[in-house]
C-alpha positions in Angstrom: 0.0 0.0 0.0 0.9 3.8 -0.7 0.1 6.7 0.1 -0.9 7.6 -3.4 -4.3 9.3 -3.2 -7.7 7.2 -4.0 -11.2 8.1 -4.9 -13.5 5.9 -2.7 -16.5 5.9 -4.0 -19.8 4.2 -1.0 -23.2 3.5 -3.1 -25.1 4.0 0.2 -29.0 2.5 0.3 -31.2 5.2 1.3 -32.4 4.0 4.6 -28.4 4.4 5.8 -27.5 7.4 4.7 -27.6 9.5 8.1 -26.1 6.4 9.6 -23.1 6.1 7.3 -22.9 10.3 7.5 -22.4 9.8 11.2 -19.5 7.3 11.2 -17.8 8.7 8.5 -17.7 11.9 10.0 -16.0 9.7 13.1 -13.6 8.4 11.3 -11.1 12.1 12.2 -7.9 10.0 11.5 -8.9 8.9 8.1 -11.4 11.0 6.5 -10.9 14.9 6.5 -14.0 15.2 4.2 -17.1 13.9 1.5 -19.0 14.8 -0.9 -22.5 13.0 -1.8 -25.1 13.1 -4.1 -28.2 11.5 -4.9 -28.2 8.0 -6.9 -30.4 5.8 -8.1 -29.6 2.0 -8.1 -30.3 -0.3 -11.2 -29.3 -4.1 -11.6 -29.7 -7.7 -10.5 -28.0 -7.1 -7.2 -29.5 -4.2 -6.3 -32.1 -4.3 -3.1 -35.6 -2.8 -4.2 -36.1 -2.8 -0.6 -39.9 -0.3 -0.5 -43.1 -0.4 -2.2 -41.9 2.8 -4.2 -38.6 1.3 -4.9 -40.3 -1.6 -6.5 -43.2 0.6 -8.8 -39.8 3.4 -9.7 -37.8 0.4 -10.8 -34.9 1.8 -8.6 -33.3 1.9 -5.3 -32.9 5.1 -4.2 -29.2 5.5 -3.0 -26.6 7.8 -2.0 -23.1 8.4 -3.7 -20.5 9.5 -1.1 -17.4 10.0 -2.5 -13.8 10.8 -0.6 -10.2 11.6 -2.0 -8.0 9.1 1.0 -4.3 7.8 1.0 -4.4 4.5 -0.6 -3.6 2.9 2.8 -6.0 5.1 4.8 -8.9 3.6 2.2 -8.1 0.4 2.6 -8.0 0.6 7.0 -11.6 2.7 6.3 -12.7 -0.1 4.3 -11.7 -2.7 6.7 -13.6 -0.5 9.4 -16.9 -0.1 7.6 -16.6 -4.1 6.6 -16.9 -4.3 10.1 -19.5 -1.9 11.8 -21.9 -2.4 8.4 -21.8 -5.8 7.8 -24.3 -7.1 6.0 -25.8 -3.8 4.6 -24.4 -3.9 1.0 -22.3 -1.4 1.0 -20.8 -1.4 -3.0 -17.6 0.5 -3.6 -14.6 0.9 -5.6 -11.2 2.7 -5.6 -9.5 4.6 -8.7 -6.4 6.3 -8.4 -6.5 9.9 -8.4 -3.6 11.6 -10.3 -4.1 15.3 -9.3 -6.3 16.5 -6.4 -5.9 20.2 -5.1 -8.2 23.4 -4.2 -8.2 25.7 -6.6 -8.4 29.3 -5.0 
């Protein structure tokens, strides 16, 4: 692992949005920051989990998306493995070749 910086991208069901919010906002030592936006959810393994979900065709999700270390996103991954087990949580990792604040 490096400390080359990552995008990790959280497709968050509805229902644990505040929830996951919450924890990442805990996590001080590995996540300075997010951003999210609304999503919604189409495939096979994709949880219709209401009524409305089910007539839309979609799950209504969040997108939460953080620039990390590459180590940092892998001991945050391990972490939410843990405390939302169960849920699934999809995500992925791409490398980031320039982040910055432009001001």
């Amino acid at each position: 692992m490096t400390d080359q910086p990552v995008c990790l991208t959280l497709i968050v069901p509805h229902q644990l949005r505040e929830e996951v919010f919450d924890y990442l906002a805990e996590q001080t030592d590995l996540v300075s920051g997010f951003t999210a936006s609304h999503g919604a959810g189409h495939g096979a393994d994709v949880r219709l989990r209401t009524a409305a979900e089910r007539v839309k065709g979609h799950a209504d999700q969040t997108t939460v998306q953080m620039i990390l270390a590459e180590r940092d996103a892998t001991s945050l991954l391990d972490r939410l493995r843990a405390s939302f087990a169960g849920t699934k949580l999809f995500y992925w990792t791409i490398p980031v070749a320039e982040f910055g604040t432009i001001d």
